[in-house]
Structures are given as structure tokens and as C-alpha cells.
N, C-alpha and C positions, 0 to 999 in steps of 0.2 A: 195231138197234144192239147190238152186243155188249158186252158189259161185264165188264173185265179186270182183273187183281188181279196187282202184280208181287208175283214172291217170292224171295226174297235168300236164297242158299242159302250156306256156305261149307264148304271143301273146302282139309285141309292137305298134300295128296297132291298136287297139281299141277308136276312136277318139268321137264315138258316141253311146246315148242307143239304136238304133237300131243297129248298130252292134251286142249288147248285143244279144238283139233278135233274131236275123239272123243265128248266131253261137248255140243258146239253140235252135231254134226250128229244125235247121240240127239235130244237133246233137239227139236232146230227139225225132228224129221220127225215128231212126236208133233201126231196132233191135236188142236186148243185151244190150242197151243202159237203165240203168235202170235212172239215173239218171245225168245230163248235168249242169252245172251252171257257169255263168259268171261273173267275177265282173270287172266290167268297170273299177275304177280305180286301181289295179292293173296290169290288164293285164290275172291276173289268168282263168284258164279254170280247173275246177275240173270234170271228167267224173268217174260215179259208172258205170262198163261196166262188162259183161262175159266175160273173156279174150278167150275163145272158140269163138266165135262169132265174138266180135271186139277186133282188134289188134289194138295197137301204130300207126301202119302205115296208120290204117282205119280209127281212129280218126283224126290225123291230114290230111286224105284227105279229111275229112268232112270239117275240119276249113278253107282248101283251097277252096273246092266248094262255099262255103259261101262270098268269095273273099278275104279272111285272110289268111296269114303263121303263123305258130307257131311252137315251139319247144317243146321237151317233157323236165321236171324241173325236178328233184331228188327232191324239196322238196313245 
């Protein structure tokens, strides 16, 4: 059984739905990554990840390769 840790990222750069895009399909091709979503207008980034695998610091360099910054959110 895997055991998954969501992590709430946010991101004030999201001006367009392909950013949306850009940032889910980085993200949901990353292994460990079970599950990526974006919602354009908030800003929010919700990633279901194996904390074994990806770390905070691996997801938000995924948001940077994508051409975004983000922060990780307590909520």
C-alpha cells in the first residue's frame, strides 16, 4: 500500500489555461506523483505524491521547469 502526502503549493504567475496545463502535465509525468491539479484561478497547486520519491523541493522544481515559481501553503 502506498502511502501519500498531499502538498499545496501556490503560484501568483498563473495568467493562462495553458499554464494550467504546462504545470499538470510536468507535474502528473513525475514518478510518485500520483496525482497533480491546478486551479487557475486561485493560484492553487494540489500534488497527491510519495513523500519517498518526491519531495517539496522536487515539486516546486518541477513548477520552475514549467516556467513558474511557487511556494509551498500550510493550507
Amino acid at each position: 500500500m502506498k502511502t501519500l502526502t498531499k502538498t499545496i503549493l501556490r503560484s501568483d504567475e498563473l495568467n493562462c489555461p495553458s499554464c494550467v496545463n504546462n504545470i499538470e502535465s510536468n507535474l502528473n509525468s513525475m514518478e510518485g506523483i500520483e496525482k497533480a491539479t491546478v486551479k487557475f484561478n486561485s493560484g492553487k497547486i494540489e500534488v497527491d505524491h510519495n513523500p519517498e520519491l518526491v519531495t517539496e523541493d522536487d515539486l516546486l522544481a518541477a513548477v520552475q521547469q514549467s516556467g513558474y515559481s511557487a511556494t509551498v501553503s500550510p493550507f
